[in-house]
Structures are given as structure tokens and as C-alpha cells.
C-alpha positions as CSV (number, residue, x, y, z in Angstrom):
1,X,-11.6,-29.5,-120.7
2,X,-10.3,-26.1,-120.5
3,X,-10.0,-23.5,-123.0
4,X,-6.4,-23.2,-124.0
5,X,-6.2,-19.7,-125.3
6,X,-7.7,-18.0,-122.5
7,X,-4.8,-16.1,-120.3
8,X,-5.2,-17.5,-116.9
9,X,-2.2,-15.5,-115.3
10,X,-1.6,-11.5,-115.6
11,X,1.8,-10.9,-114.4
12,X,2.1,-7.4,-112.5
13,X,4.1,-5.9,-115.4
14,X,1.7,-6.7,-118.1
15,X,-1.3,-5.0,-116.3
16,X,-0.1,-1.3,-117.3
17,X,-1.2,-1.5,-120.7
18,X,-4.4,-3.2,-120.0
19,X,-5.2,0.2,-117.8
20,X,-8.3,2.3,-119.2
21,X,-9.7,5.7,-118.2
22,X,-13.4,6.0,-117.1
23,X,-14.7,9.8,-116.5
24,X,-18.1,9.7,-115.4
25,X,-20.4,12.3,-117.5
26,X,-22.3,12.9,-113.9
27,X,-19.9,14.0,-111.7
28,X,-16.9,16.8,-114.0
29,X,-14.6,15.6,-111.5
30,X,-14.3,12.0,-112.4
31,X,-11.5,10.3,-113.4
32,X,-10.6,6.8,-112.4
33,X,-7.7,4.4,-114.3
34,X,-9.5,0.7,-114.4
35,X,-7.9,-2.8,-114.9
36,X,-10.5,-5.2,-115.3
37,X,-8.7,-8.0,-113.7
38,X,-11.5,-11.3,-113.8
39,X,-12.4,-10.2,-117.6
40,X,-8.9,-10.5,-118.6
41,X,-8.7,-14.0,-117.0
42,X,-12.0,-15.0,-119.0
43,X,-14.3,-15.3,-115.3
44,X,-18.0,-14.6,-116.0
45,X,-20.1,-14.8,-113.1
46,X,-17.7,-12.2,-110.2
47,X,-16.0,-9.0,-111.3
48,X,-12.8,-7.6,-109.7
49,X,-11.0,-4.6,-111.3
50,X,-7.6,-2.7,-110.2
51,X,-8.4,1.3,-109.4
52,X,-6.5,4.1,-109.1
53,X,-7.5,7.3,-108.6
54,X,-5.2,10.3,-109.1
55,X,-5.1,13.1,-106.8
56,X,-7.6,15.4,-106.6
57,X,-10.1,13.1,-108.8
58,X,-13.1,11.0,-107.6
59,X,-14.1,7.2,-108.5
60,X,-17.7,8.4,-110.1
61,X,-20.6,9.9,-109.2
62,X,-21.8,9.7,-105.1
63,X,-24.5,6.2,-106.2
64,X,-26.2,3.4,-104.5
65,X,-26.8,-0.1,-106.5
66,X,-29.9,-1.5,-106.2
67,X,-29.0,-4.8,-107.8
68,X,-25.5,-5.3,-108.1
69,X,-23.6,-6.0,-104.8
70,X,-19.8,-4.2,-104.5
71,X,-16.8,-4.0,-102.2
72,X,-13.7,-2.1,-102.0
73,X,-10.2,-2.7,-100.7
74,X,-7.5,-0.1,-100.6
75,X,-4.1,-1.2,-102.1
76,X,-2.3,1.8,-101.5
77,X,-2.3,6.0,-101.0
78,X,-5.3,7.5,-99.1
79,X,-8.5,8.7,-100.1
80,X,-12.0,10.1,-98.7
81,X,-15.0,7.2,-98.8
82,X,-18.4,9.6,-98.4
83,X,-20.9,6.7,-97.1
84,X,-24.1,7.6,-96.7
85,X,-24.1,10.7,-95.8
86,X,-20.7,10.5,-93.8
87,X,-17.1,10.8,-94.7
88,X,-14.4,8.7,-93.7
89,X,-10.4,8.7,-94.4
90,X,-9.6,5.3,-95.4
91,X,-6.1,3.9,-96.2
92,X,-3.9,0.5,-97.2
93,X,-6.4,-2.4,-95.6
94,X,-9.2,-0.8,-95.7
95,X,-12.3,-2.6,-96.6
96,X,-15.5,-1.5,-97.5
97,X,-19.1,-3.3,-98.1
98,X,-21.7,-2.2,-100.2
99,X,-24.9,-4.8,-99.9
100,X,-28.3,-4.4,-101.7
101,X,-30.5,-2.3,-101.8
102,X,-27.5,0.1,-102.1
103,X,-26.0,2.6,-99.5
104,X,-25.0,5.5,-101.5
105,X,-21.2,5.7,-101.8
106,X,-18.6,7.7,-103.4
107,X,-14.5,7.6,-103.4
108,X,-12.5,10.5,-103.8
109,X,-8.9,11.5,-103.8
110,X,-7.5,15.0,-102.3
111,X,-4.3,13.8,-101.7
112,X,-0.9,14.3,-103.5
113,X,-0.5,10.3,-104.1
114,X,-2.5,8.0,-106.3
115,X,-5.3,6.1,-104.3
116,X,-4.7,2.1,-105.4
117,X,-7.5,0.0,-104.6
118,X,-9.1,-3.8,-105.8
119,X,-13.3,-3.6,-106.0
120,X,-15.5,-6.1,-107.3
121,X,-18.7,-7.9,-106.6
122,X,-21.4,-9.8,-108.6
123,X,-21.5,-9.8,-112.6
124,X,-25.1,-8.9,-113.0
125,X,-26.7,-8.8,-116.7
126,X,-28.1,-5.5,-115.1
127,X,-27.8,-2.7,-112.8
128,X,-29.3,-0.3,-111.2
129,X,-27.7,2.9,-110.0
130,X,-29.1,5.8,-108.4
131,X,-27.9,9.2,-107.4
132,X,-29.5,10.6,-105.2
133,X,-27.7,14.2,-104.5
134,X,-28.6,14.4,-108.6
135,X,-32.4,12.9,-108.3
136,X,-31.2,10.4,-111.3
137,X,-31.1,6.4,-111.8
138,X,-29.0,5.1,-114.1
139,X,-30.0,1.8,-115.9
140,X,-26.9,-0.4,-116.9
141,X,-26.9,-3.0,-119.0
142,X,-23.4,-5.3,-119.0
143,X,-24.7,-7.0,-121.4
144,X,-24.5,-4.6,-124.1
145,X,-26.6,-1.7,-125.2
146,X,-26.8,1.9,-124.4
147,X,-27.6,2.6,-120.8
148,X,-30.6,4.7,-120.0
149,X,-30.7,7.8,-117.5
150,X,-33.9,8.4,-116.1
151,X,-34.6,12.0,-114.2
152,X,-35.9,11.2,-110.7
153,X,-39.0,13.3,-109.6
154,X,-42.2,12.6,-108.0
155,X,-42.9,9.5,-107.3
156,X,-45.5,8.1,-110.3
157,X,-48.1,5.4,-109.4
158,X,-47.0,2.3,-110.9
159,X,-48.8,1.3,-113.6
160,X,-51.0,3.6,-113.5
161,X,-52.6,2.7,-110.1
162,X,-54.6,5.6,-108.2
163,X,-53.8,6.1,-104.8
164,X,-54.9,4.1,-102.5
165,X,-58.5,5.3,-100.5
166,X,-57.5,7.5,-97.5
167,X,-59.0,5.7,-94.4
């Protein structure tokens, strides 16, 4: 039987004040409005969220996912997607995929209009992010809890393991 005080419809006007400002502490330039559209319906297991990016801000940091799978779709205004390694314009109907292990991605917005645009993907107890312009990985837990930001140097034997014998 369903749960009778869960909201199961947003209309459009009402999502304004649901709005919330992310800046990511990596990247100065971050500044991205989110609406976390299937959390305000009450869905658990897929995520989708409402961006909008204002001009001359980016999404977040340029990252890859190692666990978490994620997609964009552009709404509305016009932004640069940097894609691993490569940048691309991308406009209204635009869609882009972003399977595990990650491809490092990173939206921005140079232009005079907001960049309006629906992501999602899986709703993972834990992610994995890392940047790799920045040699950091990010731990994320959705769960709750602080996340943890690891420095990314040499590799380190796992373990403790010594190399393997040179043949």
C-alpha cells in the first residue's frame, strides 16, 4: 500500500524553492544550482537532479566515477562538456554517457545564458571519484558520514605485497 504523505508530483512552479547551491571546494570556479528531483518524490534506488549552471561557472571538478554510473541531458542554454581529454559544445538534446570505470568529465558554462540540464544515474551507498588533473580520489558516502579525500601519488603495493620477481 502506498505511503500517503510522500509527494509524488513536483509541479514546475514549486521546484524553485527546492533549488540548492553546490560549490565544489576542488575546483574555485564551481557553482552549480541543484534540484534533487527523485529524492523529492521519495525514489531510492535511481537519482535524477535539475542543474543549472550560471554563466561563467562549471558543474564541479573535471572527475571520473569509478562506481557510480551518470548521464546528462541538456534542457536548455549552452555549455562546454571537457570529455576525456576533449572538449565539446553541447546544447538543448544533448545527451551524454558516463559508464564505469569512469571517463573523466567536466561541464562548464562560458556563456551569457544559464546552462539547464537533467543528470542522474544509479543511487549507490558509495562512490568513487577521482580527479585526475588534481592526482586526488574522493570517497563519497550517500549514506551519510564525512567523505574522505585521499592525495593520489605513487602507486603503493596493496597490502603490503612486494613487487612481483622481475623475470
Amino acid at each position: 500500500m502506498p505511503d500517503d504523505s510522500r509527494k509524488l508530483l513536483w509541479k514546475a512552479d514549486e521546484l524553485p524553492a527546492q533549488e540548492r547551491a553546490f560549490s565544489q571546494r576542488l575546483n574555485p570556479n564551481s557553482h552549480l544550482l541543484r534540484t534533487g528531483l527523485s529524492r523529492l518524490a521519495g525514489l531510492q534506488r535511481a537519482h535524477v537532479s535539475l542543474g543549472r549552471i550560471p554563466p561563467g561557472k562549471d558543474s564541479f571538478a573535471y572527475h571520473a566515477h569509478t562506481v557510480e554510473e551518470e548521464w546528462v541531458y541538456i534542457l536548455s542554454g549552452r555549455g562546454l562538456a571537457d570529455i576525456d581529454g576533449k572538449q565539446y559544445e553541447v546544447g538543448p538534446g544533448d545527451f551524454m554517457g558516463f559508464p564505469t570505470p569512469g571517463i573523466a568529465h567536466l561541464l562548464r558554462n562560458p556563456f551569457d545564458a544559464d546552462l539547464v540540464y537533467l543528470m542522474g544515474g544509479e543511487a549507490v551507498p558509495l562512490d568513487v571519484l577521482d580527479y585526475p588533473t588534481l592526482g586526488k580520489r574522493f570517497l563519497l558516502h550517500y549514506t551519510g558520514g564525512p567523505p574522505d579525500l585521499y592525495e593520489l601519488g605513487e602507486r603503493s603495493k596493496p597490502f603490503g605485497l612486494a613487487d612481483p620477481p622481475k623475470s
